[in-house]
N, C-alpha and C positions, 0 to 999 in steps of 0.2 A: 504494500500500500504506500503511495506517498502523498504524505499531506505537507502543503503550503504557508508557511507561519511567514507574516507578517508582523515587523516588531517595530513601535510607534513611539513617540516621548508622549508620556500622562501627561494630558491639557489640566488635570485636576490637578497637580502637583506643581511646585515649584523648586523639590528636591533633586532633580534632574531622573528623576524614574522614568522609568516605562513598562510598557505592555504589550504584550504576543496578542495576537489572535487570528486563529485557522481563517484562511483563503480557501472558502468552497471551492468549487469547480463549477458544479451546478447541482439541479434535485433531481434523484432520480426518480422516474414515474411508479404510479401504482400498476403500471402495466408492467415495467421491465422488471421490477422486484418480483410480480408474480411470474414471471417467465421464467427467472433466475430461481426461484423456489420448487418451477416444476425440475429443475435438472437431477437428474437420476432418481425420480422420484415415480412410483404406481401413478399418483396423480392426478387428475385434471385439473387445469387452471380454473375452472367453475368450483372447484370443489375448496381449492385454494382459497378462493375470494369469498367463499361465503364463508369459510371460515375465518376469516381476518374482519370481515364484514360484522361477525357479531361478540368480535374480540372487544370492541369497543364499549358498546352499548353492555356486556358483562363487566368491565372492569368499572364503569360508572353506575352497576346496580349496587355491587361491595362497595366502592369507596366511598355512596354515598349514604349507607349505611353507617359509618365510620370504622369500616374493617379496612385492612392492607390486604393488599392481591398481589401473592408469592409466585413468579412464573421463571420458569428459566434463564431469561432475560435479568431477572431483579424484579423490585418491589415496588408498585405502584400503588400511592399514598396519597390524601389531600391534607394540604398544610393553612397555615395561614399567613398570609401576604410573607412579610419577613420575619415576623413572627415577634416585632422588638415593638414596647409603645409606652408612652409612660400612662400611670395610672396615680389619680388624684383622691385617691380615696372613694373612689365612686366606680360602678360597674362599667368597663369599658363596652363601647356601643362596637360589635364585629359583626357587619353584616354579610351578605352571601357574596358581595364584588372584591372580598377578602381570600375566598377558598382558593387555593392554587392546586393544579394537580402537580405533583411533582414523582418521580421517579429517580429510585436509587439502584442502580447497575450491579450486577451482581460480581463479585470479586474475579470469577473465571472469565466475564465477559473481558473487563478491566486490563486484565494482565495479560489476556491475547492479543490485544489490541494494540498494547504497549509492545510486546513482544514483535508482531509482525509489521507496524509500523513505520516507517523511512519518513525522518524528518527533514525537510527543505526551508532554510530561509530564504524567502524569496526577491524582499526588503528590506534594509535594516534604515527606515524614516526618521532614526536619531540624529543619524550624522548628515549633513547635506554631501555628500559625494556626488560629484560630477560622473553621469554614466554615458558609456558612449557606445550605442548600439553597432550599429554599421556605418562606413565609409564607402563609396562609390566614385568612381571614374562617369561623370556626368553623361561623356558621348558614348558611353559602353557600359552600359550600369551591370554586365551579365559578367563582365568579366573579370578574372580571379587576380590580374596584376591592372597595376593603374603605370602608365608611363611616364615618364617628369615631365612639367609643363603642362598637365592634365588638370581640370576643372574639376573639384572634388567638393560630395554633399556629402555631409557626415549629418546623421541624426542621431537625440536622445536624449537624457534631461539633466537640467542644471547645467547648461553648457553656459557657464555666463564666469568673465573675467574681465578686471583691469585693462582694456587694450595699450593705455601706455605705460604698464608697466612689465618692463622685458622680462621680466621673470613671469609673469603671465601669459597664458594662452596655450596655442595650440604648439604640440613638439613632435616631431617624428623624433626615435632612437632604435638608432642601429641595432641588431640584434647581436652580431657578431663585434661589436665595438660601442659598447655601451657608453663608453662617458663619450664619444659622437654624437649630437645633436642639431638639432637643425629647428628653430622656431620657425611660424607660418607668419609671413608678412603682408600679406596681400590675401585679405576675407572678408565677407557679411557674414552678420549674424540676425539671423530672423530670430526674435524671441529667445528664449531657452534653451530649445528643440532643435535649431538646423542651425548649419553654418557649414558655407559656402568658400573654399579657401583655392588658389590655384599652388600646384604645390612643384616645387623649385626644382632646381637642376640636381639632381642624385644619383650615387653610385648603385645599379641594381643590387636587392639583394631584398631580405627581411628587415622590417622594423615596426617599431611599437607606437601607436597613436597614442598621444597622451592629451589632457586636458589639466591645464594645471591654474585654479583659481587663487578668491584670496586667504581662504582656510585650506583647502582638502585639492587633491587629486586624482584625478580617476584618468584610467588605463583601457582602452578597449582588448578585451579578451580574445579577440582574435588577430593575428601579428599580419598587417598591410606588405603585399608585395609588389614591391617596385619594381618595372621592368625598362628596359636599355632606352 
């Protein structure tokens, strides 16, 4: 399984904390789960549905009895709101837009899940890094080297820097010859997102696109090849 986390700076804090939270994919339907439930199974999908069909309307005759409903799954229960309030010496008023159903997982579910899991960060929204998707050769956008002299669109986010300060902006580095460098002299920048540079006379080979702003630096993960 791989799940997508997503990790933010708490707007509520000013401790510099943050907070993860799972990046769906999307929902899957009540159709594909019953499809996925006939697999190796006697069966019918009819037979499937009606059973899941009055899984519900059972587990809200118990819970509203105030019994808990033990199913392999875990324990489905109703609570109230958060459960915290103050009380002034008087009967507190709890009415029925208080009831939450809530549902406790059962330990087996828990730990398979942890177990067979693959975590990805997908974002890390604390730090502003500069990312830098892809670079293109304008008049040949298909192709895998870009030539010197060539019109190049780079897209992606946070592309934003000082242009007059030379330590700022955009850098090719050699791959083979690291402290080699070469800044972009000649570019637009649309917004954030794109920027347009023509890129200068170079010896072919590999090298690294860099973005280098006024805190952070970001690297495009794929190495740009230059060709004769």
């Amino acid at each position: 399984m791989g799940i997508n986390v997503v990790v933010r700076p708490n707007q509520f804090t000013k401790d510099g904390s943050f907070f993860a939270s799972v990046e769906h994919k999307d929902t899957v339907s009540f159709e594909e789960l019953l499809a996925k439930m006939r697999t190796d199974t006697a069966l019918e999908i009819a037979d499937i549905r009606s059973i899941i069909e009055r899984f519900g309307p059972d587990i809200i005759h118990f819970t509203c009895t105030g019994r808990k409903v033990s199913t392999p799954m875990g324990i489905f229960y109703l609570g109230i709101g958060n459960g915290s309030f103050r009380l002034d010496n008087e009967m507190p008023e709890i009415d029925k837009a208080s009831l939450k159903l809530k549902f406790r997982p059962s330990r087996e579910i828990v730990e398979t899940i942890r177990r067979e899991s693959q975590i990805t960060i997908t974002e890390h929204r604390g730090t502003k890094v500069p990312v830098i998707h892809s670079v293109v050769n304008v008049a040949d956008p298909t192709s895998s080297e870009i030539p010197s002299g060539s019109l190049c669109h780079v897209v992606g986010s946070r592309l934003t820097f000082d242009r007059q300060n030379p330590e700022q902006g955009l850098f090719l580095i050699n791959g083979d010859q690291p402290d080699q460098e070469v800044r972009m002299d000649i570019y637009s920048r649309w917004g954030s997102n794109y920027i347009d540079f023509l890129l200068p006379d170079l010896q072919p080979g590999t090298y690294q696109l860099e973005l280098r702003g006024t805190k952070n630096t970001g690297r495009m993960d794929k190495p740009v090849q230059i060709a004769a």
